[in-house]
C-alpha positions in Angstrom: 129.7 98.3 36.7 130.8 98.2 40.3 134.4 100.5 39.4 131.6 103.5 39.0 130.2 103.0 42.3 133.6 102.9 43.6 134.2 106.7 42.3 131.0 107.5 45.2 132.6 109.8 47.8 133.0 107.8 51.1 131.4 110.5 53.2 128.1 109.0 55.5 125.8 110.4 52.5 127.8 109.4 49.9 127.7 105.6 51.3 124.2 106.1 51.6 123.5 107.1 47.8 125.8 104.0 46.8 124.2 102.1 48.9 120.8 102.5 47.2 122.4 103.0 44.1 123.6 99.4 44.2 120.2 98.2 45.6 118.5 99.7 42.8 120.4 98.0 39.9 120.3 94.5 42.0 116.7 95.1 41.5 117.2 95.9 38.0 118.8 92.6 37.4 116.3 91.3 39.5 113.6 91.9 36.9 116.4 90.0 34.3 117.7 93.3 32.9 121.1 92.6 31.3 124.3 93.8 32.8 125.7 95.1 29.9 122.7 97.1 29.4 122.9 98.3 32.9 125.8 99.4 32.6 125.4 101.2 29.4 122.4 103.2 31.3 124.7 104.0 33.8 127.6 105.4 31.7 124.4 107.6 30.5 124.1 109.1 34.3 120.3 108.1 33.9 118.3 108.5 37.7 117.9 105.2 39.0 115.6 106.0 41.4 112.4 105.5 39.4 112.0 101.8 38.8 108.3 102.2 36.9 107.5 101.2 34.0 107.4 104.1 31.7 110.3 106.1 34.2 113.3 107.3 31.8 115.2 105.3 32.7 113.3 102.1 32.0 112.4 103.5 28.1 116.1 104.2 28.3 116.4 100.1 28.8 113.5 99.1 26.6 114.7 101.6 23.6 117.9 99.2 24.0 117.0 96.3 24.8 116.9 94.2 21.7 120.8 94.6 21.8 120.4 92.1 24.6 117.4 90.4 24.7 115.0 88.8 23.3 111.7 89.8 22.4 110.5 87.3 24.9 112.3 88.2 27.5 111.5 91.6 27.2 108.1 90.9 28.0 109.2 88.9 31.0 110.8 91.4 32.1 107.7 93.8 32.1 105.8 91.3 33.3 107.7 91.1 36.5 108.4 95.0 36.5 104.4 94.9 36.9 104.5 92.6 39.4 101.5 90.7 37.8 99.8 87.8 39.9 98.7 84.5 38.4 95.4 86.0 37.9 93.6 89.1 38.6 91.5 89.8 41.6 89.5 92.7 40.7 90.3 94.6 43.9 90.4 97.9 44.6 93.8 97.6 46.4 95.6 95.5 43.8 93.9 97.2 40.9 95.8 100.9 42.3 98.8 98.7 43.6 99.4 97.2 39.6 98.1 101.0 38.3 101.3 102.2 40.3 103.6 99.8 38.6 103.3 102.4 35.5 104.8 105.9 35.9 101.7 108.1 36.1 103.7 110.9 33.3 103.6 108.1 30.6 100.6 109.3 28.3 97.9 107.1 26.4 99.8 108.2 23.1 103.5 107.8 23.9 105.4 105.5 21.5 106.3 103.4 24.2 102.6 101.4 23.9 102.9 101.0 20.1 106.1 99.7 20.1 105.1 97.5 23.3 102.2 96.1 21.3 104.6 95.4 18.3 106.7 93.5 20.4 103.6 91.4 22.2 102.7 90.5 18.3 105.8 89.8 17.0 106.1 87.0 20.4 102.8 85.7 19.8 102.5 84.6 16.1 98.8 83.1 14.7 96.5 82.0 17.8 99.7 81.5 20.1 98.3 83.8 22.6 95.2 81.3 23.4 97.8 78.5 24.3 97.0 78.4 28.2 100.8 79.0 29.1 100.6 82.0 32.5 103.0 83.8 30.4 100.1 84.1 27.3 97.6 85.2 30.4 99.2 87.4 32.2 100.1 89.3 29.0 96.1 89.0 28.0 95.5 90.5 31.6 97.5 93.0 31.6 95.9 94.7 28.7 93.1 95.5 31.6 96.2 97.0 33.9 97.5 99.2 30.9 94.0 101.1 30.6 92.9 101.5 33.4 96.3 103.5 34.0 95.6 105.5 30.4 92.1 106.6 32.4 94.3 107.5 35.0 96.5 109.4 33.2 93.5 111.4 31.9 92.1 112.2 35.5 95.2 113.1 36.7 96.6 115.4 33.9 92.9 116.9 32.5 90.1 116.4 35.2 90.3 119.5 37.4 87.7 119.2 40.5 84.0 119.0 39.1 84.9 117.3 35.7 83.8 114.3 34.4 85.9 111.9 33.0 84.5 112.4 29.5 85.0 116.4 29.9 89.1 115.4 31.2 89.2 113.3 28.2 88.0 116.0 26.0 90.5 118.4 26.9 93.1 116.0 25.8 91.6 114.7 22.9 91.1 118.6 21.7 95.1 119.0 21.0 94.6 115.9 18.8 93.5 114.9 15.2 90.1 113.3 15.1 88.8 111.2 12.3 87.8 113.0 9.4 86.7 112.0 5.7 89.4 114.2 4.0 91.9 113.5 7.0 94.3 110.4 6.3 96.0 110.1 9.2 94.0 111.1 12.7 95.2 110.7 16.1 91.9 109.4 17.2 88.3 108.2 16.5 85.3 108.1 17.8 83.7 105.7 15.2 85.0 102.0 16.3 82.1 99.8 17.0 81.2 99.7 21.1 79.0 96.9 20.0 80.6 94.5 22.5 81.0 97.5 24.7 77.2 97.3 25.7 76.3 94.2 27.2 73.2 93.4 29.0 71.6 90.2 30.5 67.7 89.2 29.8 65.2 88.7 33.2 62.4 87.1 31.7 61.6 89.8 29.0 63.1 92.7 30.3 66.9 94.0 29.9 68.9 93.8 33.2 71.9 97.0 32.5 75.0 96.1 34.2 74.7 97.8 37.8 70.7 98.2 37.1 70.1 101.1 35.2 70.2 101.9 31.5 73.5 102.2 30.0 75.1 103.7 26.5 78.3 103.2 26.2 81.1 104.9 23.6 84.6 103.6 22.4 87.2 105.9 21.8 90.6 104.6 20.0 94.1 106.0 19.8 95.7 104.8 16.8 93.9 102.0 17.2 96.2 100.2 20.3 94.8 103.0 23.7 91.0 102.3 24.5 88.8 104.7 26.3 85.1 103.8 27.3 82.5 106.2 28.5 79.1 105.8 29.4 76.5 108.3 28.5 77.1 109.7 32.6 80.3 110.6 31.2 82.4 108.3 33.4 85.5 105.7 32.3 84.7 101.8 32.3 87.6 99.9 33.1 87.5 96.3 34.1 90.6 96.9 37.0 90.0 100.7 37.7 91.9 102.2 39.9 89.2 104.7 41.5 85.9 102.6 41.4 85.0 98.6 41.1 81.7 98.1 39.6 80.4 95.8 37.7 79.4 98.1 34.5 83.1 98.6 34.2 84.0 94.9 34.5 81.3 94.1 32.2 81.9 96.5 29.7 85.0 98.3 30.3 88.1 99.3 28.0 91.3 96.6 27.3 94.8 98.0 25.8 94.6 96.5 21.9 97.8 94.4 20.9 96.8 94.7 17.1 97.2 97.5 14.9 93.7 97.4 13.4 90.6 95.2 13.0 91.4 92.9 11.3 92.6 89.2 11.9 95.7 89.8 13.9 92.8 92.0 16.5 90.5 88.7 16.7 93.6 86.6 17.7 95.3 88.9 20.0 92.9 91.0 21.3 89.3 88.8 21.3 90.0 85.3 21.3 92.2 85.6 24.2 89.2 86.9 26.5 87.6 82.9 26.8 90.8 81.0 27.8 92.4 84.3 29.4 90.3 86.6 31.4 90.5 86.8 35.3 88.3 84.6 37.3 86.6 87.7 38.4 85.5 88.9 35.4 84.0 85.8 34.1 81.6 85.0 37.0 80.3 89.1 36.8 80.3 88.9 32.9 78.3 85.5 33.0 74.9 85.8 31.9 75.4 88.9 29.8 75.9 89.4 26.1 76.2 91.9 23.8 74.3 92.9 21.3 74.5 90.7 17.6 75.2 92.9 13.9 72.7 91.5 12.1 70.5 94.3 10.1 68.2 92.2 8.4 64.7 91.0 10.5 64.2 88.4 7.3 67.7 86.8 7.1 67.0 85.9 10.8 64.7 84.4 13.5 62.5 86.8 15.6 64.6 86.0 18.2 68.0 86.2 16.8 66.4 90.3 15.7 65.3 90.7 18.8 69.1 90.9 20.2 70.3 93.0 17.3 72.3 95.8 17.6 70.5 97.7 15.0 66.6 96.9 15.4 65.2 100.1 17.0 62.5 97.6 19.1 64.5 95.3 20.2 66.0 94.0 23.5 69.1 96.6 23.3 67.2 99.9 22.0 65.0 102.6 23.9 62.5 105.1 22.6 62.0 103.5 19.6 66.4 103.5 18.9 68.1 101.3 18.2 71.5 100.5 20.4 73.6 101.8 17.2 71.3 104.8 16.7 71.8 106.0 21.0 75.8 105.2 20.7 75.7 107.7 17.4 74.2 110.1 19.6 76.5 109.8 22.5 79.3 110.2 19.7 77.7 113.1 18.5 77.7 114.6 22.5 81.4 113.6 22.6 82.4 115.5 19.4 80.7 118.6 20.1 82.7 118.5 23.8 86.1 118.3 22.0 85.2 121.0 20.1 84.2 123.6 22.7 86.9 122.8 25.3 
């Protein structure tokens, strides 16, 4: 590796540009990047100057990586590209610091995630990723990190001064293939349950809304792994936003899915991890909320239980005689026609 840094020029800027050069691949190694596979980057004449996750030249590394790592250490090593802490603060300087760690160019739909997730899966087999090991919790946490910088990729590519973030997120989503009935594969959909999306607490008998006023929030999937949540003011929810800490977004926001669908693999990577995993922070804001339960039938059920249902049009969740499910089918509805006319 070192015989091509000898072929620098020894001119004052030509010392200079080996000088960083070789600072930027001690780094490299720093982050337990393999030699060989440095090397093999450098015979590529890749820029070495952008170390963030998602630059070319680190999907240059992870496209090659299995040659000389483990799937493990893989992970490890994006771990401490990310610079993760031991556990999430929830503050707005670390939350655009850890944002940062993740080039802002790499889109909510480039391969990169799926094959990411694939990798996090294939590491952590059956309910592996609830063993309370840091390295199962930082990877749990930085599910929150990963979409709050897919929001940001939204504002920053599709939200021109006076948008929304639902109107930038419907510019993008209007190149794409949303769910149809006669369509078999779609980019996107709109019709994943936000059930757990809407949480609320109960003062005495009235519904307390996350940040105190009434709430309806939507869940938009890409191919199943990218998560985008909007309320019905139109803005993102993310539990570690970069732009805005409240506690609607905490409570309710959006978290990068390891699993390729809903199914078992998404209970053990993606919900089960939440109790032994989640960030100090957001377990004392969540406390005392909960989201609404799927029962449809009053009879099968106590009053009470009915009461919290996600589908009873008087209970603690619904407004003007809706039910929860019937107001986040409206806001889908709102959504689609956006796409449509952008």
């Amino acid at each position: 590796m070192w015989s091509k840094l000898r072929k620098c020029e020894f001119s004052q800027d030509g010392l200079r540009a080996n000088y960083r050069r070789v600072k930027t691949i001690l780094e490299c190694q720093s982050f337990g990047w393999s030699t060989d596979l440095l090397i093999a980057a450098m015979n590529q004449n890749l820029d070495f100057s952008d170390l963030r996750i998602g630059s070319p030249l680190f999907l240059h590394l992870w496209g090659n990586a299995e040659l000389w790592h483990s799937r493990e250490e893989m992970l490890q090593i994006v771990l401490k590209m990310a610079d993760l802490p031991k556990d999430l603060s929830g503050e707005l300087e670390q939350n655009d610091y850890l944002v940062a760690r993740i080039s802002p160019d790499l889109p909510p739909d480039h391969g990169f995630w799926k094959s990411f997730a694939s990798v996090v899966s294939s590491v952590f087999v059956g309910s592996k990723m609830c063993q309370k090991t840091l390295f199962a919790k930082q990877i749990h946490q930085f599910r929150y990190v990963i979409s709050s910088q897919q929001a940001q990729y939204i504002r920053n590519h599709f939200k021109q001064p006076g948008l929304s973030d639902r109107e930038a997120l419907a510019i993008f989503l209007k190149r794409k293939k949303g769910q149809t009935w006669w369509r078999r594969n779609a980019d996107y959909t709109l019709y994943e349950s936000a059930r757990l999306h809407n949480k609320l607490s109960l003062m005495g008998d009235d519904a307390m809304y996350p940040n105190g006023h009434f709430s309806i929030n939507i869940k938009i999937l890409l191919g199943f792994h990218t998560e985008f949540i909007l309320d019905n003011e139109g803005n993102f929810l993310n539990e570690v936003d970069a732009e805005r800490v409240w506690d609607k977004g905490i409570i309710n926001g959006a978290s990068f899915n390891y699993a390729e669908k809903n199914d078992k693999r998404h209970w053990e990577l993606d919900i089960a991890p939440v109790k032994a995993h989640d960030p100090k922070f957001r377990k004392q804001t969540v406390k005392g909320y909960r989201s609404p339960n799927k029962q449809k039938r009053r009879l099968s059920l106590t009053s009470q239980d009915y009461h919290w249902s996600y589908f009873n049009r008087k209970g603690l969740f619904a407004s003007n005689n809706r039910s929860s499910a019937k107001l986040v089918a409206r806001e889908i509805r709102r959504m689609k026609r956006l796409i449509s006319k952008s």
